[in-house]
C-alpha positions as a printed Julia matrix, in Angstrom:
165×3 Matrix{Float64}:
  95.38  135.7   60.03
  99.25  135.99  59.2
 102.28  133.62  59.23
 105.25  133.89  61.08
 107.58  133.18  58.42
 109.08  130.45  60.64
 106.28  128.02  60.04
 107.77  128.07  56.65
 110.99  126.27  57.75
 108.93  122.96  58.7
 111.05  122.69  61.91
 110.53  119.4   64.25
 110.09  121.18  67.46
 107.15  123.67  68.94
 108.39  127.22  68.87
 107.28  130.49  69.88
 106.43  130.88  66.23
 103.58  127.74  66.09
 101.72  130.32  69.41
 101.89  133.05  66.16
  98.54  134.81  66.18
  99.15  138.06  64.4
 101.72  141.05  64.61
 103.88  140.51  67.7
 100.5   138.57  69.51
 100.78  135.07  70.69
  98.06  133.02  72.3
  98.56  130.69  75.01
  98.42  126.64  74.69
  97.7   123.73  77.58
  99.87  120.98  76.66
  99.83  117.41  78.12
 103.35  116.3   79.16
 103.58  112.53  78.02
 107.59  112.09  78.16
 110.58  114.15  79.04
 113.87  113.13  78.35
 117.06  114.1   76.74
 117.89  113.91  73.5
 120.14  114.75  70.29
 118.95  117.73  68.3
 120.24  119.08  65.2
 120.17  122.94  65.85
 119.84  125.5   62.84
 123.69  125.28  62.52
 123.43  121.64  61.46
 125.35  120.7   64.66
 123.94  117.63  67.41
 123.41  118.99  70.72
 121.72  117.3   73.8
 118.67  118.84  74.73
 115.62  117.93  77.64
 112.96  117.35  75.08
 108.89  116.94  76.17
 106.57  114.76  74.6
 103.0   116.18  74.35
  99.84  115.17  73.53
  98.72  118.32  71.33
 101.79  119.67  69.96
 105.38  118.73  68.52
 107.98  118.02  71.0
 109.16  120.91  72.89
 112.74  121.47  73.26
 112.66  122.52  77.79
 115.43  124.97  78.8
 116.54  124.84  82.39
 114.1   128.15  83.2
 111.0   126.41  81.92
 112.3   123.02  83.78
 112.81  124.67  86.83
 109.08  126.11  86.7
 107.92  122.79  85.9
 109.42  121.4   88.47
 108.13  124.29  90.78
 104.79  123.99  89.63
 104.44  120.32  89.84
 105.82  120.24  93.11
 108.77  117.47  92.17
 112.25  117.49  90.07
 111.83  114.15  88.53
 110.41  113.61  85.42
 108.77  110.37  85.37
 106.05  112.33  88.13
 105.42  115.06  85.41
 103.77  112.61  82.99
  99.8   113.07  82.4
 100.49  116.24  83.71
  99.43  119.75  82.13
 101.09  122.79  81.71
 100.19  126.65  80.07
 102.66  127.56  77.82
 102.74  130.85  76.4
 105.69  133.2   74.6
 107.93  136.18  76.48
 110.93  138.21  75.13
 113.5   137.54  76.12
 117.44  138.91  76.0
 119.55  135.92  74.07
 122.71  135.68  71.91
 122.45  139.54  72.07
 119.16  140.16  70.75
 116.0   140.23  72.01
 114.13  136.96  70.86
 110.69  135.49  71.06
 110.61  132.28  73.66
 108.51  129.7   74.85
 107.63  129.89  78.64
 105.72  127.66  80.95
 103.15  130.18  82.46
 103.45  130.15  86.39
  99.73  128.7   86.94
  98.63  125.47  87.96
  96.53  123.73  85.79
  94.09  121.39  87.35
  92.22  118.82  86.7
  90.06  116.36  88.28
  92.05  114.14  90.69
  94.62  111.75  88.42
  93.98  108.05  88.57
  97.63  106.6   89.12
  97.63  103.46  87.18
  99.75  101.39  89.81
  97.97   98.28  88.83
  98.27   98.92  85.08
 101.96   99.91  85.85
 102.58   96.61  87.98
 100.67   94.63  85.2
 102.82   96.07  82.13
 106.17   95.8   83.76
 104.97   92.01  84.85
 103.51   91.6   80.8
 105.02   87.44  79.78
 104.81   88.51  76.08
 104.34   91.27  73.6
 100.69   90.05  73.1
  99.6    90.81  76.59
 101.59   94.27  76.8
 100.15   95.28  73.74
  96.48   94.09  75.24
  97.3    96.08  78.34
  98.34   99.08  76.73
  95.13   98.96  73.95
  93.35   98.73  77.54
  94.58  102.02  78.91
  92.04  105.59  78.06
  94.89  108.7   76.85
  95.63  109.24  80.46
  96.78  106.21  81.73
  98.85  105.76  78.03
 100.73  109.36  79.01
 101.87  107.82  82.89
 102.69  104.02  81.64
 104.36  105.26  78.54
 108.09  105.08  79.91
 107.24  101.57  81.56
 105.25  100.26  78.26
 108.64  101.44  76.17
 110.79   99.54  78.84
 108.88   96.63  78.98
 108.41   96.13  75.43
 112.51   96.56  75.39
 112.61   93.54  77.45
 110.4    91.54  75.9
 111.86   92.28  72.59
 115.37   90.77  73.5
């Protein structure tokens, strides 16, 4: 095995470079989308930009350009975010033409991933968002198996905002 001298920088984000197998040959991952929102991120230059960032479950956060978005989206059959949550995708890595080069990327792989049908969590959603104190959220939450903790993440955060007031 070899390593893609990137690995070396210690960067905070999933890159083509952490799908590095050997000699221009990159394996494929299925990821677990937990979060997706935007965020600041300093880029090699040293300068803040906002960028749509995912949370997973197996990997680092993964900085989403509007192509892999927009296959996301496609895939998962709606545009907004909060639906995309316990979801899974395939990434893999494509060149691609960029800044005038051609440039290893990350891609979300046109292929449904399923699974068994998804619980929902309504009632765990309705009971976190309805939590009286930080005690019972943080009950509720312990209470929830990965899947439920990767859909009831955004309304844990926000209720736990509230309650923290």
């Amino acid at each position: 095995m070899t390593t893609h001298w990137k690995k070396l920088t210690n960067p905070d984000y999933f890159g083509s470079h952490d799908l590095f197998v050997d000699d221009n040959k990159y394996s494929e991952a299925i990821v677990t989308l937990v979060k997706v929102e935007k965020k600041k991120v300093k880029g090699a230059d040293g300068k803040d930009s906002e960028c749509i960032v995912a949370t997973t479950a197996e990997t680092k956060p993964i900085i989403l350009n509007k192509t892999n978005c927009k296959t996301i989206s496609r895939l998962l059959q709606s545009p907004a975010i909060e639906k995309w949550a316990g979801r899974k995708v395939k990434i893999g890595v494509d060149k691609v033409k960029a800044f005038g080069d051609v440039t290893d990327a990350l891609r979300v792989r046109n292929e449904v991933i399923s699974d068994a049908p998804k619980p929902t969590y309504e009632a765990e959603m309705k009971a976190i968002s309805e939590a009286k104190d930080l005690n019972e959220l943080s009950a509720l939450w312990n209470a929830l198996d990965a899947g439920g903790k990767a859909v009831c993440l955004t309304a844990k955060d926000k209720r736990k905002s509230e309650l923290s007031k």
